[in-house]
BAFI-3210 file (N, C-alpha, C; in Angstrom, 3 decimals, decimal comma, padded with zeros to 6 digits):
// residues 242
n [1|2|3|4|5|6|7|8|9|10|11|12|13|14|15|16|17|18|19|20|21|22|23|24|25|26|27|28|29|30|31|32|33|34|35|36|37|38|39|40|41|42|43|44|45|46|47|48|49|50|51|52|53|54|55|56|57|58|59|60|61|62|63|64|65|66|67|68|69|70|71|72|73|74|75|76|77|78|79|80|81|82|83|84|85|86|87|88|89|90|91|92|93|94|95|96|97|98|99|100|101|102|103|104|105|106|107|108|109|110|111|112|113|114|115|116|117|118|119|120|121|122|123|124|125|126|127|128|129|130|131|132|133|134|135|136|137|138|139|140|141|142|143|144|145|146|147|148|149|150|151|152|153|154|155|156|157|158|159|160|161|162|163|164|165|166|167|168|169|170|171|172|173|174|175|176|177|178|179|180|181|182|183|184|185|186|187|188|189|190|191|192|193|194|195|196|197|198|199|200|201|202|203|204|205|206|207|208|209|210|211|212|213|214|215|216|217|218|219|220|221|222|223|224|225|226|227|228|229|230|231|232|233|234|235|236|237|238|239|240|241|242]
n.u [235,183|232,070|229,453|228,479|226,082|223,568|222,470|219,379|218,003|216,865|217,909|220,030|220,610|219,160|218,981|219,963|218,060|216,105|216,644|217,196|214,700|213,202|214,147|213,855|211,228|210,555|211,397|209,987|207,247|207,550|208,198|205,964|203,946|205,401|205,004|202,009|201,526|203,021|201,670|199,240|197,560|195,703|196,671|197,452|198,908|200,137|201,624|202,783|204,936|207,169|206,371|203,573|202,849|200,601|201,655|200,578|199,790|197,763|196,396|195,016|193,438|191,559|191,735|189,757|188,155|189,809|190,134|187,473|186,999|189,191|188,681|185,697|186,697|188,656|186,773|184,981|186,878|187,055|184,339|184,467|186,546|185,776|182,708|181,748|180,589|181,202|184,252|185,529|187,136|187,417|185,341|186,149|188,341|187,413|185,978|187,801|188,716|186,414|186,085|188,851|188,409|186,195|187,199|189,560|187,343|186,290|188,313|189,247|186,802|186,674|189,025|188,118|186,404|188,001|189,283|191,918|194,462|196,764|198,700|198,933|201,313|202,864|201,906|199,860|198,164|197,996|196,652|194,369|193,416|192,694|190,837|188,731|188,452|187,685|185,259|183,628|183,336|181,257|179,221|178,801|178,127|176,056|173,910|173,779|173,099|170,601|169,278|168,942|167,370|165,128|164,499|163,828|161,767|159,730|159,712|158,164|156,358|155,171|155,380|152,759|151,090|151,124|149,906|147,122|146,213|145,848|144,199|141,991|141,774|141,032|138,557|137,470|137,329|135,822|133,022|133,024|132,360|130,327|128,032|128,163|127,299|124,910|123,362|123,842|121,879|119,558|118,224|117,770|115,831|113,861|112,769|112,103|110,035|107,041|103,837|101,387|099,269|098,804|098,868|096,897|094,225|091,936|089,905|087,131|084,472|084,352|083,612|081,761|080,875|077,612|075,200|073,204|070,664|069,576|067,696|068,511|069,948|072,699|074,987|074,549|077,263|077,072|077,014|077,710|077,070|078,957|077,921|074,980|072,403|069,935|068,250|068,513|067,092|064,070|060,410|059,493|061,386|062,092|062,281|060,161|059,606|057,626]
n.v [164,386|165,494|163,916|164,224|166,420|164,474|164,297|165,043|162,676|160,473|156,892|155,104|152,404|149,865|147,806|149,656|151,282|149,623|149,053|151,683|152,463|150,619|151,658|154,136|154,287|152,825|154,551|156,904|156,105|155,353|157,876|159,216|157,473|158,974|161,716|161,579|160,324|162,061|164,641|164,212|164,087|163,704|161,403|160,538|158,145|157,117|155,058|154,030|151,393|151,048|148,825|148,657|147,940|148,602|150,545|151,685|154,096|154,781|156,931|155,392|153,061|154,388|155,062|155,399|157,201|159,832|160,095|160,389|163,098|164,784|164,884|166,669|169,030|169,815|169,959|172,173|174,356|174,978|175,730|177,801|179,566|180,010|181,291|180,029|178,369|175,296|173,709|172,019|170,703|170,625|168,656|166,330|166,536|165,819|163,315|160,918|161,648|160,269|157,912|156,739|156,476|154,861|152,324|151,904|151,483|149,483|147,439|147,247|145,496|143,550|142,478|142,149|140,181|138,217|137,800|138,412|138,501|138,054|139,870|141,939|142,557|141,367|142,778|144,184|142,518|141,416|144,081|143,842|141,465|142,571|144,393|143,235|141,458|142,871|144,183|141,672|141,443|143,717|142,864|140,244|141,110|142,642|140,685|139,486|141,136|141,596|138,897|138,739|141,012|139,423|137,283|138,995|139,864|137,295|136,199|138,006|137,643|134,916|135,826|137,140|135,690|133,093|134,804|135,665|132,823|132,005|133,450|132,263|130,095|130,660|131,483|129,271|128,013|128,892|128,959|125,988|125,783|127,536|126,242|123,710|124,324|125,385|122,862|121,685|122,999|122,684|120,102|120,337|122,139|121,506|119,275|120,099|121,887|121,608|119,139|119,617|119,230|119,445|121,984|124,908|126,239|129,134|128,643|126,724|127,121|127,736|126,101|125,787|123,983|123,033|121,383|119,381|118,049|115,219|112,331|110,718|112,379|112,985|114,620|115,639|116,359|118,601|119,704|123,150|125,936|128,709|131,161|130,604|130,644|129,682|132,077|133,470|131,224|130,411|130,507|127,966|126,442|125,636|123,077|121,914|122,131|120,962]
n.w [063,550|062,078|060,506|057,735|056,020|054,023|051,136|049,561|047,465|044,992|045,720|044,117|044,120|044,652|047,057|048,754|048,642|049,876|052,504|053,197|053,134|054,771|057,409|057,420|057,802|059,921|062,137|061,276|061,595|064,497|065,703|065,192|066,829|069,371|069,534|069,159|071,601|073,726|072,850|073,498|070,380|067,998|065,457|062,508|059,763|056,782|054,723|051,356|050,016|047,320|045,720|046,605|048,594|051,331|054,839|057,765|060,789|063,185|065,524|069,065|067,287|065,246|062,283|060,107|061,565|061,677|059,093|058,089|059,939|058,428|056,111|056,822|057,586|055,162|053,374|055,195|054,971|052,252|051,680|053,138|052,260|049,406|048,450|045,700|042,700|042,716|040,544|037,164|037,145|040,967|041,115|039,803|041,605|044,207|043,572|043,110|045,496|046,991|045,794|046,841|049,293|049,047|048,214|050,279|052,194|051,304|050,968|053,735|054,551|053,304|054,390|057,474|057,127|056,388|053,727|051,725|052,957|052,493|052,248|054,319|057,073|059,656|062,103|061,214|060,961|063,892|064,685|063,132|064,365|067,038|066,398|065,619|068,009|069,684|068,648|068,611|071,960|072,201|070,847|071,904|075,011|073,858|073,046|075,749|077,319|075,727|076,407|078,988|079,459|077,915|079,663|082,215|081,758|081,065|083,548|084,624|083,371|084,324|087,045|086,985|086,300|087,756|089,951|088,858|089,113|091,685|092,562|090,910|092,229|094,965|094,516|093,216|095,371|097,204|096,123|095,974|098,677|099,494|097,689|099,273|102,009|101,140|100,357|102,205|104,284|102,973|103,449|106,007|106,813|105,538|107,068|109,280|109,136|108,831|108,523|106,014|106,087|108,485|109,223|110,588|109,527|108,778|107,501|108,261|110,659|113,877|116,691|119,286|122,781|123,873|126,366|127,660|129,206|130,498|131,532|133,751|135,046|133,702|131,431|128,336|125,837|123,499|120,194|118,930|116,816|116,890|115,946|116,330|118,486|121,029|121,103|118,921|117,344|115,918|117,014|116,675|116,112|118,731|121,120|123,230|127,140|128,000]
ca.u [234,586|230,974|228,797|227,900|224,647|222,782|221,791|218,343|217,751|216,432|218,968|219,775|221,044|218,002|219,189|220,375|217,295|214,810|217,268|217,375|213,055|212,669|214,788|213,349|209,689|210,692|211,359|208,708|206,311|208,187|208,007|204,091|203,794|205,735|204,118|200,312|201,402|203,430|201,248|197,780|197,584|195,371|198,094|197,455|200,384|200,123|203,096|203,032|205,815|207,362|205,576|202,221|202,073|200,526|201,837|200,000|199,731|197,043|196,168|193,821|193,040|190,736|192,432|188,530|187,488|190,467|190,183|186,361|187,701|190,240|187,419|185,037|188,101|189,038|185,353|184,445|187,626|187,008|183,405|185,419|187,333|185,386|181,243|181,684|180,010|182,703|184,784|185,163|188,500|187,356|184,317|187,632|189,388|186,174|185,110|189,185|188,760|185,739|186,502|190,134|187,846|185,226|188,462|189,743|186,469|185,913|189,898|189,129|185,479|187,398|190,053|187,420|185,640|188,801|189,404|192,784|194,759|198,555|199,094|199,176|202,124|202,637|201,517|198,379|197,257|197,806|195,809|193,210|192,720|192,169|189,625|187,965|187,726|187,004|183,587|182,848|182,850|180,274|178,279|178,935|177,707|174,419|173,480|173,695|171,786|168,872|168,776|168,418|165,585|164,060|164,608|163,268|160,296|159,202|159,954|157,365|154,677|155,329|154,380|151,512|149,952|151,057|148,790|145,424|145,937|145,889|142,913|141,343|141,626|140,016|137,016|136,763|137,124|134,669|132,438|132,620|132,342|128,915|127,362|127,903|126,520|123,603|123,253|123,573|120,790|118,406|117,194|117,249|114,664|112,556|112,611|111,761|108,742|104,995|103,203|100,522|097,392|098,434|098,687|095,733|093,235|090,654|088,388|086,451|083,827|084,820|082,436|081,246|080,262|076,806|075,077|071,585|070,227|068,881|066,467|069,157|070,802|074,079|075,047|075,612|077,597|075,843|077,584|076,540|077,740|079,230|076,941|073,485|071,726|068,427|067,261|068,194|066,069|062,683|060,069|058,347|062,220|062,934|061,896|059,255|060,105|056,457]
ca.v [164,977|165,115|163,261|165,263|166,406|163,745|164,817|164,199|162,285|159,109|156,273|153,998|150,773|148,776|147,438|150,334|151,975|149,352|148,830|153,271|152,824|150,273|152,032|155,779|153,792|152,675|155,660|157,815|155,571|155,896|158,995|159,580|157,385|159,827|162,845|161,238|160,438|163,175|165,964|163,843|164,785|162,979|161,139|159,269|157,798|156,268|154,876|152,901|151,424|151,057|147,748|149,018|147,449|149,731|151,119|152,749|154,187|155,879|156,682|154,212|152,713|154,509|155,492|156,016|158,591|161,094|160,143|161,577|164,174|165,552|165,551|167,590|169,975|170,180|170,976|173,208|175,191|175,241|176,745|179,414|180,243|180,465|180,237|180,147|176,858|174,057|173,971|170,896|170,201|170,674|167,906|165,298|166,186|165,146|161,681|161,035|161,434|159,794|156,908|156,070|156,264|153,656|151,052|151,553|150,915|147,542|146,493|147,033|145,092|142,413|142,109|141,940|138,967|137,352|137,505|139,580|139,114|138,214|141,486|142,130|142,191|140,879|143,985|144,830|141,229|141,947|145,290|143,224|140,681|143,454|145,059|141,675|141,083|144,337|143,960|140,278|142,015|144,585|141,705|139,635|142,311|143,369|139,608|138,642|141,704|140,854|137,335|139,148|141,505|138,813|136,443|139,621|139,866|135,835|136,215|139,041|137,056|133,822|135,851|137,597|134,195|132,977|135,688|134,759|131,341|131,954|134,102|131,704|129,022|131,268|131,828|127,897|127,038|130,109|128,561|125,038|125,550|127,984|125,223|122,869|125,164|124,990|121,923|120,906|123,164|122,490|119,271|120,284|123,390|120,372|118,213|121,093|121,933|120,726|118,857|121,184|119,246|120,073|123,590|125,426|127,453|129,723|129,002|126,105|128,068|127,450|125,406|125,546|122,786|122,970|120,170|119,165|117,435|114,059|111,891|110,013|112,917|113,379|115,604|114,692|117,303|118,787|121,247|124,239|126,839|130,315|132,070|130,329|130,601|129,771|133,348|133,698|130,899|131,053|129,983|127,125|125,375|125,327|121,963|122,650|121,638|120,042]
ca.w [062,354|062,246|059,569|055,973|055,162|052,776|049,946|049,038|045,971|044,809|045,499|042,684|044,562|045,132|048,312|050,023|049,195|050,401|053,706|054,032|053,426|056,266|058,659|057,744|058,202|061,692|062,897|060,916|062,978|066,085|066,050|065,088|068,209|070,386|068,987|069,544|073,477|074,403|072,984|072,927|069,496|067,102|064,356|060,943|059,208|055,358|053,679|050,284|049,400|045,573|045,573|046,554|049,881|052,849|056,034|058,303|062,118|063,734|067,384|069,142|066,306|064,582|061,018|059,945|062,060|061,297|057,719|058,223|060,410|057,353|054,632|057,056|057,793|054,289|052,973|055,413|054,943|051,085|052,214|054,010|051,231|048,226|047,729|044,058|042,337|042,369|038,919|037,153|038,467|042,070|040,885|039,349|042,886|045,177|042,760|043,441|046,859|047,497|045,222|047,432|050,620|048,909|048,106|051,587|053,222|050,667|051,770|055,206|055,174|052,682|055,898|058,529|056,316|056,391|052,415|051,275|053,998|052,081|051,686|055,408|057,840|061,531|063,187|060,713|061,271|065,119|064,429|062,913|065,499|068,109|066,158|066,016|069,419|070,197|067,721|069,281|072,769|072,289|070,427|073,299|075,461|073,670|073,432|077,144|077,521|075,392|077,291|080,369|079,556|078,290|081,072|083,490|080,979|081,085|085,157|084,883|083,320|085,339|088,416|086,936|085,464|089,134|090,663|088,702|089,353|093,145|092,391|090,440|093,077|096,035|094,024|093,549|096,339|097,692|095,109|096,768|100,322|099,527|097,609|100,401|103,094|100,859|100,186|103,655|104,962|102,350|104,194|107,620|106,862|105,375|108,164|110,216|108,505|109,784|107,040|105,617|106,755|110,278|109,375|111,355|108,353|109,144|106,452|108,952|111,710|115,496|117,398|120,619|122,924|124,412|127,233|126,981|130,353|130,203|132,509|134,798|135,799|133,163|130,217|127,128|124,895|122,116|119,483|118,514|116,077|117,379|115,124|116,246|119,979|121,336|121,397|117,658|116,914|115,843|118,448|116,384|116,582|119,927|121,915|124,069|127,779|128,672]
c.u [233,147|230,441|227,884|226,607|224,305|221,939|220,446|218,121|217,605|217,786|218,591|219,882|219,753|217,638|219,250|219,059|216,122|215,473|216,738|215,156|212,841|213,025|214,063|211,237|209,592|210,519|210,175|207,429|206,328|207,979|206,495|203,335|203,958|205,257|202,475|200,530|201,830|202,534|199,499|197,157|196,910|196,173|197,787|198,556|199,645|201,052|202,699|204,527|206,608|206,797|204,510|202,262|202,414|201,306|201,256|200,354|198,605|196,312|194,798|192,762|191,712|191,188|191,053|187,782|188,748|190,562|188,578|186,475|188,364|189,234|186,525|186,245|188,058|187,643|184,709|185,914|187,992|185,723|183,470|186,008|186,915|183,542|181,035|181,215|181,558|183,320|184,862|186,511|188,560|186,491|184,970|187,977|188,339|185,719|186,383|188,660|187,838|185,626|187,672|189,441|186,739|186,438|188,882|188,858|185,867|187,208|189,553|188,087|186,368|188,706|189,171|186,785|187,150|189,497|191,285|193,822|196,413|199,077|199,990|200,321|201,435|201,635|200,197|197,621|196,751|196,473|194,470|192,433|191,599|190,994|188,324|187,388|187,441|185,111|182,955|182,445|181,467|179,315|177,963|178,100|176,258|173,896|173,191|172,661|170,309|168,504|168,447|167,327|164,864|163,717|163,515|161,685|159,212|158,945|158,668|156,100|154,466|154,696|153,199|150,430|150,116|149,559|147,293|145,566|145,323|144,416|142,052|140,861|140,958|138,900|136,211|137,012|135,928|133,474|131,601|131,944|130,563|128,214|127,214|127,054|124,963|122,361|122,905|122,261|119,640|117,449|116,918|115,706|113,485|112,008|112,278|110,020|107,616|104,622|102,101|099,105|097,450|098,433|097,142|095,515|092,264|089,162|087,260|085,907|084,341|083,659|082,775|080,451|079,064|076,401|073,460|071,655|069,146|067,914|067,277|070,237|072,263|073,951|075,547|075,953|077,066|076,821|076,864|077,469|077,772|078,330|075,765|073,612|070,375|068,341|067,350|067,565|064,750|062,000|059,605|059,843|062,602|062,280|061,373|059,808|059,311|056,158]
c.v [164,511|164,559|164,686|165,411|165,071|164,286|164,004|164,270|161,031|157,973|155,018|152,660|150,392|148,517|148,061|151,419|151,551|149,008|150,488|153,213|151,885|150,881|153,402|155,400|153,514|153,479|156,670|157,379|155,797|157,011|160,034|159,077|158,518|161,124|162,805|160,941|161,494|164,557|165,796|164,533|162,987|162,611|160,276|159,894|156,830|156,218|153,870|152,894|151,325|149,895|148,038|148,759|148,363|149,054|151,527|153,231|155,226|155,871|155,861|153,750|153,275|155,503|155,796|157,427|159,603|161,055|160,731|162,781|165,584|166,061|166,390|168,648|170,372|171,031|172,251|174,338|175,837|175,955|177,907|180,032|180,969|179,891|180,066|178,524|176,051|174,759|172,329|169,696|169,710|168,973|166,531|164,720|165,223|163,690|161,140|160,733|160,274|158,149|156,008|155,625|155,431|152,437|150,860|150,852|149,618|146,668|146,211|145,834|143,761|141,601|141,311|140,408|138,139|137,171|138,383|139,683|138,814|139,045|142,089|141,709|141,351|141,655|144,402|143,496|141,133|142,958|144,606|142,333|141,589|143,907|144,088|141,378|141,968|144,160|142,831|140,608|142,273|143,723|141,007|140,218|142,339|141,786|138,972|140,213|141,578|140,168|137,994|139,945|140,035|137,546|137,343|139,500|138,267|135,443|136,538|138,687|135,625|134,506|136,166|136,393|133,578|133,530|135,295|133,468|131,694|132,417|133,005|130,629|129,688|131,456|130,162|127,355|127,704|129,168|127,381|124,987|126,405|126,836|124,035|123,176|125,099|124,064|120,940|121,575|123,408|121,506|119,225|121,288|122,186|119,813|119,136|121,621|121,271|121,006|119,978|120,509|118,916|121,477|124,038|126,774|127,614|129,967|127,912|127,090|126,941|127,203|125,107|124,771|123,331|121,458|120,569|118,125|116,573|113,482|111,509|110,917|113,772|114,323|115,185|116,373|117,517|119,757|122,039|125,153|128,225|131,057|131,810|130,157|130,506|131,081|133,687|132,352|131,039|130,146|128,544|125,981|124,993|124,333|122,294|121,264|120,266|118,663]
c.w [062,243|060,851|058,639|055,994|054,124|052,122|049,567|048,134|046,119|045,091|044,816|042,938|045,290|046,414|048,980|050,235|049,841|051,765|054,295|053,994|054,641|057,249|059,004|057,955|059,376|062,168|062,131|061,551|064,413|066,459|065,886|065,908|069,199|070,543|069,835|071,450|074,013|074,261|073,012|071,744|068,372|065,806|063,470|059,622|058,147|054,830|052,530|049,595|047,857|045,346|045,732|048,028|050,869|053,872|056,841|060,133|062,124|065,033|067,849|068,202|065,376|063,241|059,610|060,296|061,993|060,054|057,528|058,585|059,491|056,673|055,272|057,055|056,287|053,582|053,395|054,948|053,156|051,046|052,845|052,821|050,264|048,498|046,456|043,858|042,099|040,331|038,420|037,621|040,131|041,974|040,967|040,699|043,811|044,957|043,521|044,991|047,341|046,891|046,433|048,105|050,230|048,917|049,156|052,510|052,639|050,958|052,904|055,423|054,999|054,105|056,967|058,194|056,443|054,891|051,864|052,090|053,341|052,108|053,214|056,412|058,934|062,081|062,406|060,906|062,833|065,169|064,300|063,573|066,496|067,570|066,149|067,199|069,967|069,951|068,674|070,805|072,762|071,434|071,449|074,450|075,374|073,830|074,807|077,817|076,882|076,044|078,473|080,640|079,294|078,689|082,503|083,014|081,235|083,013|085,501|084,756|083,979|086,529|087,987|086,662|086,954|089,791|090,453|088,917|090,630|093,448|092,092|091,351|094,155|095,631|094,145|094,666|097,805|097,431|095,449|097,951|100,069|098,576|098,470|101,437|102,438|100,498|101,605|104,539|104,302|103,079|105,820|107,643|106,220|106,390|109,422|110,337|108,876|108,347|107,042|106,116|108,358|110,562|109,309|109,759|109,403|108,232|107,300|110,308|113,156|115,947|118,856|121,005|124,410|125,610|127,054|128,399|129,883|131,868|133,597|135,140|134,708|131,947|129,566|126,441|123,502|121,293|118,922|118,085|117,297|117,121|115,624|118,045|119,747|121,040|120,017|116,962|116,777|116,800|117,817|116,006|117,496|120,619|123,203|125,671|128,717|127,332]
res [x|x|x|x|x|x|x|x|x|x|x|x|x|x|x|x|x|x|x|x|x|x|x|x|x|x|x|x|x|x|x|x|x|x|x|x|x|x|x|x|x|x|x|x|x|x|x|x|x|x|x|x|x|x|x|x|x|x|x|x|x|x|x|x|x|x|x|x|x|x|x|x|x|x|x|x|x|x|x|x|x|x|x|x|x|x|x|x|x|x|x|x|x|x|x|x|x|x|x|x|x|x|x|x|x|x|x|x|x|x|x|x|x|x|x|x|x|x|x|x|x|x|x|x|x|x|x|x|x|x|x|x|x|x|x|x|x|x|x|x|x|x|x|x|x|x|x|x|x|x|x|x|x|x|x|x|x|x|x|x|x|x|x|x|x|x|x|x|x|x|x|x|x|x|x|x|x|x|x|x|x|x|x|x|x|x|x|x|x|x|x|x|x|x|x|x|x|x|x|x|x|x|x|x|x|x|x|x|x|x|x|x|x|x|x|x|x|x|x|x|x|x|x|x|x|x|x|x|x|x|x|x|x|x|x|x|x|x|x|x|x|x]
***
């Protein structure tokens, strides 16, 4: 004999209905798992229970971005529908909405901070780790990349400050070696040099040496300008021979 329909209706025994809500929460999860793998089907799951305290599931964790997802969806498809100016009902519904989705995203931050967390099971504390070290990663990450630009950057000006040095030193030492060279053949071109009152001028006349015949035979040397000869003397200087 097979098992009755159950009637749905509230059940009054306390116990059997917070035993029939964990069990129909198991599987209402379970099965919003099997759904999201088997049909790769984007899946967000919210349960509150008669106490208040959340439930949730949603595929690789991001229970943000299909809760953005919905509200574009829903807006544009209320832009499809009607262009009429909102009403003030529609105005109520939207504050409403956008109100829940401010409290969620101050629970969530309040989580991430570490503040609020009693509330939270095993598996949303799990949840929460992961998202944790997920974040510290990609922190992790961008940090060891900064250090490495600017490690390549400090590399970059190390050689370049390198480079003029190297420069700087071929010039002095260019610098040196031609002041030596000049230094060293400053005093040889001296010492080379003929003092100046052996240097031959032409402002003194060139003299020629005459002879003048004496009584015993010999010659004595006589000088006599280039410019002047017997024949350009006059007759009343020339030394008569008698």
């Amino acid at each position: 004999m097979g098992r009755g329909r159950v009637q749905l209706k509230r059940i009054e025994n306390k116990i059997n209905r917070q035993v029939t809500f964990s069990k129909r929460r198991s599987g209402l999860l379970k099965k919003a798992h099997e759904i999201s793998v088997l049909c790769d089907a984007d899946v967000a799951l919210i349960i509150f229970s008669t106490k208040g305290k959340l439930y949730e599931y949603s595929t690789e964790s991001c229970m943000e971005r299909i809760l953005e997802r919905y509200e574009r969806y829903c807006y544009a498809e209320k832009a499809l529908q009607t262009a009429e100016p909102e009403s003030h009902g529609d105005i109520c519904r939207e504050y409403g909405k956008l109100k829940s989705k401010i409290e969620a995203l101050q629970k969530s931050r309040s989580h991430l901070m570490g503040d609020k967390l009693d509330t939270l099971s095993t598996k949303e504390l799990q949840h929460l780790e992961q998202q944790l070290e997920t974040g510290l990663k990609h922190i992790r990450a961008q940090r060891t990349q900064l250090l490495l630009n600017s490690i390549a950057e400090l590399q970059r000006k190390e050689k370049s400050l390198l480079e003029q040095n190297s420069l700087l030193e071929k010039k002095i030492t260019e610098n040196e070696l031609t002041t030596n060279w000049k230094q060293q053949r400053q005093p040889a071109q001296e010492s080379s040099s003929p003092p100046s009152y052996l240097t031959p001028t032409n402002d003194l006349p060139t003299l020629n040496l005459g002879t003048y015949p004496v009584s015993n035979g010999e010659e004595m040397a006589q000088p006599a300008l280039t410019w002047m000869n017997n024949n350009s003397l006059p007759p009343w200087m020339l030394r008569s021979s008698t």
